[in-house]
N, C-alpha and C positions, 0 to 999 in steps of 0.2 A: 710964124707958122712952122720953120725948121725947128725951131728948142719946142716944139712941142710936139712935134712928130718925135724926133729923139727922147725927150721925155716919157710922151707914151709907149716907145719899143724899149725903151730903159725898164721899167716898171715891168711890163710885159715878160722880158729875158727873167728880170729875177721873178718874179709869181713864180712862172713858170717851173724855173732853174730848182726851187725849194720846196720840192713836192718830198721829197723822202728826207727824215732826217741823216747829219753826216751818220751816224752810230749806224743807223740801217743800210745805209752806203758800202761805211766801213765793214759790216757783216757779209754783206753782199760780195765785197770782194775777197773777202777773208776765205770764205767758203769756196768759194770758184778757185784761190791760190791753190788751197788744202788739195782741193779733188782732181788738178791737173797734173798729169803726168811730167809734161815739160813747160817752163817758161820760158820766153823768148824776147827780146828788146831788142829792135833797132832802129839807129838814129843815123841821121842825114841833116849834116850841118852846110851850108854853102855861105861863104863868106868874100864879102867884094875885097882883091886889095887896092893899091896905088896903082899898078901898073895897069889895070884896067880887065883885068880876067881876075876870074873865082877860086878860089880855091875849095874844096872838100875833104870834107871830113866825113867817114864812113865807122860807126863801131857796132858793133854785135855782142848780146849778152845772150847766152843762153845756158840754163840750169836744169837737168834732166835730173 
């Protein structure tokens, strides 16, 4: 009953997921890059070490 529950939300994700072709994705975002002022990226990495705390990683991209 589980591999079939997962199977159905397998299926399900991708129908769903492939409603626009990549191209019209790809256009989609192209247009949105073109017509923004600024872009902006940030990422937030946390990483367990040995000794038992995290460490972090923090970076910023940003193109005006």
């Amino acid at each position: 009953m589980k591999q079939f529950k997962f199977l159905a939300l397998t299926v399900l994700i991708l129908t769903t997921s492939c409603l626009k072709s990549p191209n019209e994705l790809f256009k989609q975002a192209q247009t949105k890059m073109l017509n923004s002022k600024t872009v902006s990226y940030k990422q937030e990495a946390l990483y367990p070490n040995p000794i038992g705390k995290i460490d972090t990683i923090k970076s910023t991209f940003l193109i005006s």
